[in-house]
N, C-alpha and C positions, 0 to 999 in steps of 0.2 A: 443395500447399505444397512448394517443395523446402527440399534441405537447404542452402541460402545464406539462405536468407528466414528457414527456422527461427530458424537460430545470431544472424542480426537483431534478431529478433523477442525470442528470449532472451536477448536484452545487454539489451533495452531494456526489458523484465521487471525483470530483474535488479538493474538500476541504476534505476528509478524508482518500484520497491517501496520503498524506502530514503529515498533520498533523497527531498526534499521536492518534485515534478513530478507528481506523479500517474502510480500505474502503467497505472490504467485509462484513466487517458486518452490515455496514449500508446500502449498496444495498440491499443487503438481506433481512434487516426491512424494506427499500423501496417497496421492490417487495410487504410485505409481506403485508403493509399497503394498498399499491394501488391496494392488488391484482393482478398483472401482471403475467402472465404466459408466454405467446405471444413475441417472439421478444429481451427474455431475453439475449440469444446469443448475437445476432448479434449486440444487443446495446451495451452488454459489450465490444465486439471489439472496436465499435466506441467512447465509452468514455475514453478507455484506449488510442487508440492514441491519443485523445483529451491531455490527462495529460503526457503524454510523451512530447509534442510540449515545453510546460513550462520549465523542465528541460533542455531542448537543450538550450533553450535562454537565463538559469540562467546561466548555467554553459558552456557557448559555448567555453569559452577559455580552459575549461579543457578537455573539449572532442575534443577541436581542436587536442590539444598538444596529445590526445592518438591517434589521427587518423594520424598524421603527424609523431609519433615514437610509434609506437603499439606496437612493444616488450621491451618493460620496466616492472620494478618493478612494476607499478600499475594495470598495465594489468593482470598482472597474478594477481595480491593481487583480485580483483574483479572479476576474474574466479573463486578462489578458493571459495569466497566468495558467488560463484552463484550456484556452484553444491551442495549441501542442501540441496536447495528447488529446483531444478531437478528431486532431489533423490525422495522427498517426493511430487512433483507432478505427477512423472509417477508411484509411486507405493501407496500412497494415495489417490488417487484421485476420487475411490467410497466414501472412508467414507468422505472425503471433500467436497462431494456433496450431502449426508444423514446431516451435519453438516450445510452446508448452507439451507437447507428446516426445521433445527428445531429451534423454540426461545431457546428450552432447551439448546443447545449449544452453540446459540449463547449468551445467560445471563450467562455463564460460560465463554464464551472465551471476553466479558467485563471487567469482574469480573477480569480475568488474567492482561488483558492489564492496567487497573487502580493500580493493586500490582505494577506492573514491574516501569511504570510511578512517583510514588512515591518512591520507590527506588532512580531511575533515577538522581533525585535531591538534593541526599544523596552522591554522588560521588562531591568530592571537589578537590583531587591531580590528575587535569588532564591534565601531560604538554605532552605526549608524541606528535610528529609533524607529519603531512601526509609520510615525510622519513622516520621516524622509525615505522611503522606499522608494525608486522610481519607477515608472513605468517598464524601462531598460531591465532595473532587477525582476522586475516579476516577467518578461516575456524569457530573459534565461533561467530563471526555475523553470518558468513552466518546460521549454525544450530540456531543460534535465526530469520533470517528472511525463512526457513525451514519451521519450526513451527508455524511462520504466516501466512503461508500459510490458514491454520482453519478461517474459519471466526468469526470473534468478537476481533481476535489477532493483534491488530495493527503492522504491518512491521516496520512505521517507530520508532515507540514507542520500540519494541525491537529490533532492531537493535541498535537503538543511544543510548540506556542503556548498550546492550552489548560492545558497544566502548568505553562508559564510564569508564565500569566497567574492559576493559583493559586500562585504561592511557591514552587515547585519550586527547586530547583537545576537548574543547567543537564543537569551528570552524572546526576543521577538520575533527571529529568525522561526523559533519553536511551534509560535502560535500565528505564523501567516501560513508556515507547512501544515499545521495540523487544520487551520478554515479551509487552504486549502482543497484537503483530500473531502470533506464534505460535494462537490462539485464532480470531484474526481469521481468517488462512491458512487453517487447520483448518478453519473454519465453512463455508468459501469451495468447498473441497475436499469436502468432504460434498452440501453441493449442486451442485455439477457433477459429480461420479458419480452425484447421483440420477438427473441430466437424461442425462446419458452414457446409464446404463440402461434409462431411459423411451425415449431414443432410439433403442434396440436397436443401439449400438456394441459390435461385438465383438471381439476380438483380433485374429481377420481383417482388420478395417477399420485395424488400426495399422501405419503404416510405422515401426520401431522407430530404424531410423536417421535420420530427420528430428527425431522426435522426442526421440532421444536426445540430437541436435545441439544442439534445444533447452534439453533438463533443464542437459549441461553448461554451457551459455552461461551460463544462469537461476543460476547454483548460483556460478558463479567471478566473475562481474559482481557478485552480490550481496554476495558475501563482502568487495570492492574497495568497496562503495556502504556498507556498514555501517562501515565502517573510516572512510571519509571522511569519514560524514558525523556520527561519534562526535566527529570533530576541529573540526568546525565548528558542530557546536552550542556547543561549548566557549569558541569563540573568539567568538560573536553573529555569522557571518555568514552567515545564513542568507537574506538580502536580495539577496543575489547569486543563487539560487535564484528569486526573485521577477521580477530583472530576466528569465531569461531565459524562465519563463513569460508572460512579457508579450509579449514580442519574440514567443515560439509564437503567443500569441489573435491578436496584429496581422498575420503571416503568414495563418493560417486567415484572419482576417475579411479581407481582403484579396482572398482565393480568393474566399471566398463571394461579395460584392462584385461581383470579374470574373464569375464563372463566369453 
């Protein structure tokens, strides 16, 4: 991997952790475009702290306030909201990786996220406030951010529909998806250092300036993708997000098609 691919590779991290596109699935068409094989690991460690750094700074006062009273209602709301996709990373996790090496699924798991997206924007009665979330709303996010796990299935794209589509308010709907994916990150990163280790990666094996290329890409794209897309949840237009995963599947299936 050099380091023009990396800094690529970490915009496009970066900005489709966030926004509603699917990160994984656009790494994936990353890899699949540049060809990459090499390095794939240990770079997705590195761009995933990359994008975690963003959230901390957006949201530093709410993760203050859970670090300085951790057992509250939110706390668990976002526990319950994280075993899900627990569930479905430790016992999906071959076919989530047959999933990430095919276009076929990933033109199907766009296809999903562009439905869900439009939808999205069709939810209009949404006063309920970060207090009254219930335990109910947050175990159905979580099995919609579960199921994002797949690549091509954007996280934030269903998750923030499924808080819609419980009563959420749109703002707060914004900032229980975005605490969240910190948990999510985290989960993600613990198991790709297992695998990093099993794979006997060692310091040796890291080019630090590729990779660094990457982290910052990962870290200032993200920071740019949480801002925007804080601004358009606000506004319902999140459909515009849908159009242009559509536009993606129809390009892929088009490939696949010719090829």
């Amino acid at each position: 991997m050099t380091l023009l691919e990396s800094i690529l590779l970490g915009i496009i991290q970066g900005l489709s952790e966030f926004l509603p596109i699917s990160s994984s699935g656009h790494l994936a068409l990353g890899h699949h475009l540049f060809g990459l094989e090499e390095d794939g690991l240990l770079f997705h460690i590195v761009v995933h702290v990359g994008t975690l750094i963003p959230v901390c700074i957006v949201f530093w006062q709410d993760i203050w306030a859970l670090i300085k009273k951790p057992f509250q209602k939110m706390t668990y709301l976002l526990i319950i909201a994280t075993l899900p996709a627990v569930v479905v990373a430790l016992f999906a996790r071959d076919l989530v990786g047959i999933a990430m090496s095919s276009l076929h699924f990933l033109t199907a798991g766009f296809l999903i996220t562009g439905t869900v997206l439009l939808v999205s924007d069709r939810f209009k009665k949404t006063n309920k406030k970060s207090a009254e979330i219930t335990y109910m709303d947050a175990l159905i996010i979580g099995i919609a951010q579960g199921i994002a796990i797949f690549p091509g299935i954007s996280r934030s794209g269903s998750t923030i529909t499924a808080a819609l589509a419980r009563g959420i308010n749109r703002e707060d709907a914004a900032k229980f998806v975005f605490l969240l994916s910190i948990p999510a990150i985290l989960g993600g990163l613990v198991l790709e250092i297992f695998e990093m280790i099993q794979e006997g990666i060692t310091l040796a094996d890291i080019d630090f300036v590729v990779m660094g290329g990457g982290f910052i890409a990962a870290m200032l794209s993200g920071y740019l993708a949480i801002r925007f897309m804080l601004a358009a949840i606000k506004k319902a237009k999140l459909r515009y997000f849908a159009y242009y995963v559509f536009v993606l599947a129809a390009v892929i299936g088009v490939f696949l098609f010719v090829s």
